[in-house]
C-alpha positions as a printed Julia matrix, in Angstrom:
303×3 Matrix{Float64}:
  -4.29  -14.69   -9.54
  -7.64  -15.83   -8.3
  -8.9   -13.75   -5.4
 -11.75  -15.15   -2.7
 -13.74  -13.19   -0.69
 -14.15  -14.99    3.01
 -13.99  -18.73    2.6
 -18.16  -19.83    2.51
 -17.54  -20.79   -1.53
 -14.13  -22.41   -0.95
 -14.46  -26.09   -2.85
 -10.54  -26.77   -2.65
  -9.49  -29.92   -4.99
  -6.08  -29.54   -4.46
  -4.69  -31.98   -1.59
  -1.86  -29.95    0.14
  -1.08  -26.27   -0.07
   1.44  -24.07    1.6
  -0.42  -20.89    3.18
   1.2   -17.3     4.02
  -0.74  -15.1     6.74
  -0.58  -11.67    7.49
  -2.13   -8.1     6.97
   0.94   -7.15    4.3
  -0.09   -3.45    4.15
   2.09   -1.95    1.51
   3.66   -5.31    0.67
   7.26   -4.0     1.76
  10.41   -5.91    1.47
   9.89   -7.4     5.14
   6.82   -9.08    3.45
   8.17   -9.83    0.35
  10.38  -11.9     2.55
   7.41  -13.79    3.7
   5.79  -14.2     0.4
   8.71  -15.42   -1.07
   9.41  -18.21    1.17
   6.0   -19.39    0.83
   6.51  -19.92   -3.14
   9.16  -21.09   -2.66
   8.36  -23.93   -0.47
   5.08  -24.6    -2.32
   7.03  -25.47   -5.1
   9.27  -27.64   -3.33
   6.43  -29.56   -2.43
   4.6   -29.12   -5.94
   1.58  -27.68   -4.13
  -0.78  -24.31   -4.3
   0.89  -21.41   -2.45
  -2.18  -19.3    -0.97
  -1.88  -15.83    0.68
  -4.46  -15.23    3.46
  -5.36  -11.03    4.45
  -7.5    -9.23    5.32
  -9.71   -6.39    4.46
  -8.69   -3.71    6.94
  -6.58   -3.43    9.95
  -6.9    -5.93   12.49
  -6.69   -2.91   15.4
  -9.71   -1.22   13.06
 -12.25   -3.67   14.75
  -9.72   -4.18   17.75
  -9.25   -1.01   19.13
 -10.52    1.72   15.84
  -8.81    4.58   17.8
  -5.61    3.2    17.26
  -5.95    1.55   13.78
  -2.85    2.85   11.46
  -3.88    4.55    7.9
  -3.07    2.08    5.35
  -0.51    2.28    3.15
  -2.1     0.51   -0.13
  -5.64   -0.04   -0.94
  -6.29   -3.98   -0.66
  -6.66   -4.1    -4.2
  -2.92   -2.24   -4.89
  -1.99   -4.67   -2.27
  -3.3    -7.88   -4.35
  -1.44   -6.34   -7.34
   1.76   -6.74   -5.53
   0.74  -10.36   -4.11
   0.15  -11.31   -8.15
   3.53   -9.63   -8.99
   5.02  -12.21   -6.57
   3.82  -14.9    -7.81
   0.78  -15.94   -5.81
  -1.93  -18.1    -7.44
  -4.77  -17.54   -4.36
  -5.27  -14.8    -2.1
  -8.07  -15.34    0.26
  -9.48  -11.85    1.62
 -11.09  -12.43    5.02
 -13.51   -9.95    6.55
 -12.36   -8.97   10.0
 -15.22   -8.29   11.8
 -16.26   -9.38   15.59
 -17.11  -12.65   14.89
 -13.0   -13.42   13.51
 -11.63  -11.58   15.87
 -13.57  -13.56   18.64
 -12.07  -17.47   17.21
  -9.84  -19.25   18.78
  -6.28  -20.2    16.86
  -6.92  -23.56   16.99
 -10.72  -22.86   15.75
  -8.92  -20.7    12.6
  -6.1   -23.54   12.61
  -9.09  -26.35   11.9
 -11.87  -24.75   10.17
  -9.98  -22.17    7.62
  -6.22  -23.43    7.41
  -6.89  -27.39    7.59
 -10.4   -27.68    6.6
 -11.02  -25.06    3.78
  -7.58  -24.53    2.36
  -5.74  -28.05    3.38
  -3.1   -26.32    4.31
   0.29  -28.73    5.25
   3.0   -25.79    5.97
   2.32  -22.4     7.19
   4.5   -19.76    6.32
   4.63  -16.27    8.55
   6.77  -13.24   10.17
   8.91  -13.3    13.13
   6.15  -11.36   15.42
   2.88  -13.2    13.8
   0.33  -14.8    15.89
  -3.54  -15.62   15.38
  -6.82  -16.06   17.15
  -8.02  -14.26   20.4
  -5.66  -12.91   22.4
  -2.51  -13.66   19.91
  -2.56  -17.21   21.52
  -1.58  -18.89   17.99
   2.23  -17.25   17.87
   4.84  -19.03   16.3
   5.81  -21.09   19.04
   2.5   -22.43   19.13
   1.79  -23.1    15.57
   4.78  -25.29   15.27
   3.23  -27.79   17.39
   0.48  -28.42   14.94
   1.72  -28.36   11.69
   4.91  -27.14    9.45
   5.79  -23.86    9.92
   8.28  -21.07    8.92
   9.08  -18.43   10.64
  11.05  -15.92    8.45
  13.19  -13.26   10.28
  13.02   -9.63   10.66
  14.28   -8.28    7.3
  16.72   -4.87    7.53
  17.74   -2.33    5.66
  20.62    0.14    6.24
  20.56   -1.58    9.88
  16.77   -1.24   10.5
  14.03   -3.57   10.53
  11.53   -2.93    7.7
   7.97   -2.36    9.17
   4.74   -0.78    7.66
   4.4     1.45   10.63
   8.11    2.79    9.81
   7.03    3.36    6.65
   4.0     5.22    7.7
   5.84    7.16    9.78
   8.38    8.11    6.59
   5.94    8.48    4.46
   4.35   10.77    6.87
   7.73   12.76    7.33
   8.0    13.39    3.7
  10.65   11.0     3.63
   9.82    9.65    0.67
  13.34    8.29   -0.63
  13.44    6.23    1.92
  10.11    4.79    2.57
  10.03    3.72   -1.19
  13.82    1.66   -0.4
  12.09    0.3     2.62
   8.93   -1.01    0.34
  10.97   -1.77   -2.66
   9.51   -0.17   -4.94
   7.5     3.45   -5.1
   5.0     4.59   -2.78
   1.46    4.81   -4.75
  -1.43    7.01   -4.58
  -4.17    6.66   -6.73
  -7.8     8.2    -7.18
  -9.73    9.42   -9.83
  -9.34   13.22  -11.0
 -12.38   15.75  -10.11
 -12.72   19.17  -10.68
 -10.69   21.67   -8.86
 -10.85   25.57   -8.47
  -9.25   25.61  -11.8
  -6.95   28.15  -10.63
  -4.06   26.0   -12.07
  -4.95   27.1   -15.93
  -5.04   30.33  -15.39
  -1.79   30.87  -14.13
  -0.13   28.55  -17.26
   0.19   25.29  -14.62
  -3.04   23.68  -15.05
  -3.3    20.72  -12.45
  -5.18   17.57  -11.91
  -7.2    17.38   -8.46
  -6.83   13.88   -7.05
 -10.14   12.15   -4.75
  -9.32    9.18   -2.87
 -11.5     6.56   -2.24
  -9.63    4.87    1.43
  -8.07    6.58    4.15
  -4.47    6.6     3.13
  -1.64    7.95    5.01
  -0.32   11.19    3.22
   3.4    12.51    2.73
   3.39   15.84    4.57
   2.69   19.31    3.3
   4.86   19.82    0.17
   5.87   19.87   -3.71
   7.2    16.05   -4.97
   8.56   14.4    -8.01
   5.95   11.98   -9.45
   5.1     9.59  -11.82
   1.81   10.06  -13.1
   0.27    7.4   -14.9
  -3.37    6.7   -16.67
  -4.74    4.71  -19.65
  -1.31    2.82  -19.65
   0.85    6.34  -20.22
   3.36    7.72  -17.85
   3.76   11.37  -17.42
   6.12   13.62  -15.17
   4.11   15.18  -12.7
   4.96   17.83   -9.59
   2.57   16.7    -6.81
   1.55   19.15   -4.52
   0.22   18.0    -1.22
  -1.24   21.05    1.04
  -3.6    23.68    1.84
  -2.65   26.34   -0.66
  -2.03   29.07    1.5
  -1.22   31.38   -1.14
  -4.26   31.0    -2.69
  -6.87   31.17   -0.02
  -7.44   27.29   -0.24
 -10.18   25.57    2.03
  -8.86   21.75    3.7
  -6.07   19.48    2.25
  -6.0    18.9    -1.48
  -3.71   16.61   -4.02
  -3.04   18.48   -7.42
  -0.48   17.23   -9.91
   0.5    19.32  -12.91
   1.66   17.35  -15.63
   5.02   17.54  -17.74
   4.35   17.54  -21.73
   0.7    16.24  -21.06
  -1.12   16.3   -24.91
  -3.96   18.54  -23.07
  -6.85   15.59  -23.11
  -9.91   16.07  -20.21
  -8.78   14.0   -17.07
 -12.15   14.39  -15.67
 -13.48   10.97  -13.95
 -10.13    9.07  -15.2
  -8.37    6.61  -12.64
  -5.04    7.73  -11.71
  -1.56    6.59  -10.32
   1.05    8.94   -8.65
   4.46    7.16   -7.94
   6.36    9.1    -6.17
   9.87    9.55   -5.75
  11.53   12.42   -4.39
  10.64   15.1    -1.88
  11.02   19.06   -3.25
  10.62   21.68   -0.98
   7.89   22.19    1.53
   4.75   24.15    1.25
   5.19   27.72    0.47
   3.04   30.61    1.55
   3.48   33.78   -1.13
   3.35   37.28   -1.17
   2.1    37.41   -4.87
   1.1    35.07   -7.94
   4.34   36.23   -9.63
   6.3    35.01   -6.83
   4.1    31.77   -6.79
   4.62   30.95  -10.7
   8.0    31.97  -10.3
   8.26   29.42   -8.16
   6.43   26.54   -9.71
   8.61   26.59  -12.9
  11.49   26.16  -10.44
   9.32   23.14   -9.23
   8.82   21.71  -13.03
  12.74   22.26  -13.44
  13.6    20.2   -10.6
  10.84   16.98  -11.78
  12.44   17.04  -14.97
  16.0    17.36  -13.38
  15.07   14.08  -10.68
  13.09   12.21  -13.19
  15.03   10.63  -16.02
């Protein structure tokens, strides 16, 4: 998938193309709902299907008090968009200046002009330009467009802020049957207190490099993967308590790992199940007691 970066270097030479809109943090089902009926009426019409987004929250220039943690990085979100079979994704920088156009400015200069766009394709609550004056409604007076409908699960309409709010919870079952697929963190591993070795459980510290929301306080079943191996992992998510530990850290301990330094390497967590909640013991016994019951209970959800 080719990715663009604001549309100044755009030289389109294709004719026609179908274009999907939207912020698609997470790339949940609701979106792959979206997606999906752009491709598939692209090739109907044997054109280009291009994704437009953005590269933060609209309501982080709009009103930054209120802006939602994201779910995904953009680039774990452009992984998804490839996985779905989009050729373009055009990244546009939403600053003052976007956030100030009109819809039918956007509508001429970026859909018409730079992507020669002939069908728009977009959720049931979408609209563009200042003031949401582009909604649905409105774009369907100036060119093809569909609208694709809310898109449930167990009787509830699939959002990113539900899934925030999941996430958030711990809820972690759910969110991931919500996004279709597991919720992701990933970071690069720096060094921790190395407290973890010493007690027979040494652990990976996780940095993250955006401002993602974060399951609350507790142990979880993860995938762990890096240099294209997958690993059990039990994810801890807290403040250590037990051990005296200073602000909110991410340590995995890794099932059957060969023992190679982790230092500076890129990481994924998948995770997939919720364990028990953060623990504050009397003793380390009681503690490493504990955390074999923790590496039990991976190996008993992970299969």
């Amino acid at each position: 998938m080719q990715v663009h970066f604001g549309v100044e270097l755009l030289k389109p030479e294709w004719e026609q193309a179908v274009v999907c809109i939207g912020t698609f943090d997470g790339v949940h089902r609701g979106h792959q709902q979206v997606i999906g009926a752009a491709v598939d009426r692209a090739r109907q019409l044997e054109v280009p299907v291009i994704v437009v987004t953005f590269d933060r929250h609209p309501l982080a220039v709009l009103n930054p008090s209120k802006a939602p943690k994201a779910i995904a990085s953009l680039k774990m979100n452009l992984e998804q968009l490839q996985a779905l079979g989009v050729g373009l994704s055009v990244v546009l920088p939403f600053n003052a200046w976007l956030s100030r156009m009109s819809a039918q400015e956007f509508l001429d200069t970026i859909l018409f002009e730079k992507l020669r766009a002939s069908c728009v394709v977009v959720g049931h609550d979408f609209a563009m330009g200042n003031g949401r004056e582009g909604n649905t409604d409105w774009l369907q007076q100036h060119i093809e467009t569909i609208v694709v409908p809310p898109y449930e699960v167990d009787g509830v309409r699939v959002s990113s802020s539900i899934i925030r709010d999941l996430v958030g919870k711990g809820e972690i079952e759910v969110a991931n049957r919500y996004m279709g697929r597991g919720f992701e963190v990933q970071g690069f591993v720096e060094h921790g207190q190395k407290l973890g070795r010493t007690l027979g459980f040494p652990t990976a510290n996780i940095a993250r490099s955006f401002d993602q929301v974060m399951p609350k306080d507790g142990v979880y079943a993860t995938w762990f993967f890096v240099d294209g191996k997958k690993f059990k992992a039990a994810l801890a998510v807290g403040t250590r308590p037990a051990v005296g530990g200073h602000g909110r850290t991410i340590e995995a301990y890794l099932l059957d790992y060969p023992g190679e330094s982790l230092y500076g390497q890129h990481i994924r967590l998948r995770l997939e199940g919720f364990l028990r909640s953060e623990e504050n013991f009397s003793n380390l016994d009681e503690m490493i007691g504990q955390m074999g019951r923790d590496v039990e209970a991976v190996r008993l959800r992970l299969t």
